[in-house]
C-alpha positions in Angstrom: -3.2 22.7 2.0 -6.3 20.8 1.3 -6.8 17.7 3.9 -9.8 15.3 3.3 -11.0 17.7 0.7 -11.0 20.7 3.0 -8.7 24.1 3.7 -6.2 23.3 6.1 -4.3 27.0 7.1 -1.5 26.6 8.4 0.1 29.5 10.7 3.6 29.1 13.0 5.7 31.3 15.5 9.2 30.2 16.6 7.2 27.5 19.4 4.1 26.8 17.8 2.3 25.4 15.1 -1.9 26.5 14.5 -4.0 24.5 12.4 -7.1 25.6 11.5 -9.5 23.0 9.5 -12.5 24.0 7.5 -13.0 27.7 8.1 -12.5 27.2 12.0 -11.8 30.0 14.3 -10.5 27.7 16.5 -7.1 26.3 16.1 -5.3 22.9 16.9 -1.8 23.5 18.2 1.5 21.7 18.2 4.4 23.0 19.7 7.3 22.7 17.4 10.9 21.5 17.4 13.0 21.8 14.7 15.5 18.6 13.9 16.5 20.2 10.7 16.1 22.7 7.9 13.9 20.0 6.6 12.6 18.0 9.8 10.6 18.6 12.9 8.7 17.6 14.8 4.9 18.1 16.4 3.7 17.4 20.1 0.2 18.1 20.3 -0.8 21.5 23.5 -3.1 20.9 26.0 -6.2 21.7 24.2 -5.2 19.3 21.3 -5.9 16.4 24.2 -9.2 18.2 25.3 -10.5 18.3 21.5 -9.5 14.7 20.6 -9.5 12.9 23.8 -8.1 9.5 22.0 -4.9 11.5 21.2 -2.2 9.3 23.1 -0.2 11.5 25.9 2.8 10.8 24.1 1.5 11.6 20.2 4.4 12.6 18.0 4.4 13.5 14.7 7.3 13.8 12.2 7.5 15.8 9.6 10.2 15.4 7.1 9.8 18.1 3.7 10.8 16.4 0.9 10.9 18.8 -2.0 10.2 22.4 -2.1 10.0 25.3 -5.0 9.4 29.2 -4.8 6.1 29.0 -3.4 5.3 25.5 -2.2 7.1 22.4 -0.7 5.8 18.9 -0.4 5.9 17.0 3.0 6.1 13.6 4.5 4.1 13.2 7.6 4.1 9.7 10.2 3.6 9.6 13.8 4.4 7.2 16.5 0.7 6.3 17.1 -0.4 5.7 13.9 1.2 3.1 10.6 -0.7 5.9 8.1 2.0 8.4 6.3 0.7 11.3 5.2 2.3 13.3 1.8 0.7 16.5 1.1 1.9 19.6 -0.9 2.0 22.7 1.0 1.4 26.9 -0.2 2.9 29.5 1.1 0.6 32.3 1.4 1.1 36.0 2.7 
């Protein structure tokens, strides 16, 4: 996914969501709840908070896919601490 005209990778488990921005070893995390085959929902770990310190305790972000094909599926993104919506197109790669 390209965000802000950069690589965005994204990687999950069963709990977890790992972003890494930009090349970065590093990656943000979310842990993940599933609403739906096409909903769920991100609440940022611990070291989200230490990275981005402005991050509200209670930072939520809903992500509802809207379309999807063999390879790639589009996605709505909002949060509750922000009026922005993000839609973004997303590739699966192995």
């Amino acid at each position: 996914m390209i965000y802000n005209e950069k690589l965005l990778i994204i990687k999950r488990d069963a709990t977890h969501q790992y972003e890494y921005y930009d090349n970065s070893t590093v990656p943000i995390s979310y842990k993940i709840k599933w609403i739906s085959n096409c909903s769920y929902i991100l609440k940022p770990d611990a070291n989200n908070f230490k990275r981005f310190p402005n991050t509200p305790k209670n930072a939520l972000i809903t992500v509802n896919i809207i379309s999807y094909s063999r390879d790639t599926y589009k996605i709505k993104a909002i949060s509750n601490f922000s009026p922005l919506a993000l839609e973004s197109e997303i590739t699966k790669i192995n």
